[in-house]
Wavefront OBJ file of the C-alpha trace (Angstrom):
o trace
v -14.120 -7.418 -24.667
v -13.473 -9.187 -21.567
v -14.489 -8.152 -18.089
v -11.541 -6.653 -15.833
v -12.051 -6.515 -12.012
v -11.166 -3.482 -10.557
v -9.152 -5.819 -8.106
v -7.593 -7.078 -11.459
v -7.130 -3.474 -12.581
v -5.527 -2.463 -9.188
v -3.494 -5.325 -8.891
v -1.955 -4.201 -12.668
v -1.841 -1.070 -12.049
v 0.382 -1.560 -8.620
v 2.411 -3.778 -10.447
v 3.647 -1.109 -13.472
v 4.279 1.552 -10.910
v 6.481 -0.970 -8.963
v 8.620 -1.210 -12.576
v 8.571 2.442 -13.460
v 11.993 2.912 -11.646
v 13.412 0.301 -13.571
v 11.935 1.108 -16.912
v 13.366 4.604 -16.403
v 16.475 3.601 -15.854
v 16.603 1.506 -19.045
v 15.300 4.198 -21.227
v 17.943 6.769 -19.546
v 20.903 4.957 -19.894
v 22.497 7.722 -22.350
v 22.098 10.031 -19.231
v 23.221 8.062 -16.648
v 26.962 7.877 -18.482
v 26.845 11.715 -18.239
v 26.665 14.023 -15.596
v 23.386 14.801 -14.605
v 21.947 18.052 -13.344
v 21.121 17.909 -9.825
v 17.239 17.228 -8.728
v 14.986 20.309 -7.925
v 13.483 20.135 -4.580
v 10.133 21.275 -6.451
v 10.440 19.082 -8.552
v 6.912 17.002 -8.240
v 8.458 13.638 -7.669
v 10.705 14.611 -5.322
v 8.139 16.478 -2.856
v 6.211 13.411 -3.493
v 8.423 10.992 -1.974
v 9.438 13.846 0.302
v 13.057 13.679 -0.929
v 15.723 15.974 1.435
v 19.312 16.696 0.470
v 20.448 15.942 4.198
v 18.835 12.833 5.603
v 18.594 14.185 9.376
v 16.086 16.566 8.081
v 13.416 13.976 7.298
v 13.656 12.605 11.119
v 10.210 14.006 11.543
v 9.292 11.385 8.529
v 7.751 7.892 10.099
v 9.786 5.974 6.850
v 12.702 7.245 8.141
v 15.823 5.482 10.103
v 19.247 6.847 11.242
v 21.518 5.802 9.027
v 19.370 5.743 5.533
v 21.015 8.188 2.890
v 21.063 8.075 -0.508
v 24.689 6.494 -0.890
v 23.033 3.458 1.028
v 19.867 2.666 -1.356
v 19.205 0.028 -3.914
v 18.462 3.103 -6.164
v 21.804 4.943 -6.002
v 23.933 5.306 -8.642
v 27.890 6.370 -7.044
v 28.973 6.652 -10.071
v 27.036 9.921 -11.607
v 24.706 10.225 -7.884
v 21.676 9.350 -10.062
v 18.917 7.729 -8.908
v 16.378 5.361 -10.694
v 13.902 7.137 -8.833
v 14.514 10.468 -10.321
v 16.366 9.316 -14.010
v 17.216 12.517 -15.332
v 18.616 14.256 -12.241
v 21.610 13.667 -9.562
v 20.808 13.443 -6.291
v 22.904 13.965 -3.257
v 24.397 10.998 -1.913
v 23.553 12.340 2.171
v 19.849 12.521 0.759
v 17.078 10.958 1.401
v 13.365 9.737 0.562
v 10.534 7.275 1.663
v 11.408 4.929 -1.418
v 14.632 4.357 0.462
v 15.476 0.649 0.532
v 18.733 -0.913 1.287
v 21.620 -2.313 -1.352
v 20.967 -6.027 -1.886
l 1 2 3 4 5 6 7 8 9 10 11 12 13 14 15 16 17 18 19 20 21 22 23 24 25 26 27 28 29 30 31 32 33 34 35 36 37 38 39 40 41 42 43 44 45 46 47 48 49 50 51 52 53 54 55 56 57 58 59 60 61 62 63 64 65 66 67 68 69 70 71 72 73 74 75 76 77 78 79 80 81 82 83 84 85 86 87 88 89 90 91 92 93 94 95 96 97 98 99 100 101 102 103 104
């Protein structure tokens, strides 16, 4: 069995939580045609990326910039409001959370 670096291990590791959003958006695809129920605020991955149904409200938030919401993210889905963030849920389209990054 060959030797793995933990730097090796790391660098892996970093690299198939960086695809996890798109892998769950391939595996949900049945849910995305329907509608989906809307995302918990307790729900663990959204109080991990500190996701807030009104953007304004994560001001306090150093990722944060006026004008960042939901309906303006790579991850948004206008058609059902899902995310690939959060695959099984809606989210509101004046949300926000740090994984916020802007349509290409």
């Amino acid at each position: 069995m060959p030797h793995q670096s933990r730097r090796s291990f790391l660098r892996h590791g970093l690299l198939g939580l960086a695809a996890l959003p798109f892998g769950g958006a391939l595996l949900s695809r049945s849910a995305q045609a329907n509608e989906l129920p809307r995302l918990p605020l307790d729900n663990g991955q959204a109080r991990a990326l500190d996701y807030v149904e009104v953007a304004s409200e994560a001001s306090d938030n150093a990722a944060w910039a006026e004008g960042e919401t939901c309906s303006n993210c790579m991850f948004f889905n206008a058609e059902n409001n899902g995310c690939q963030l959060f695959p099984r849920h809606s989210v509101e389209a004046k949300g926000w959370c740090q994984s916020w990054a802007p349509k290409a």
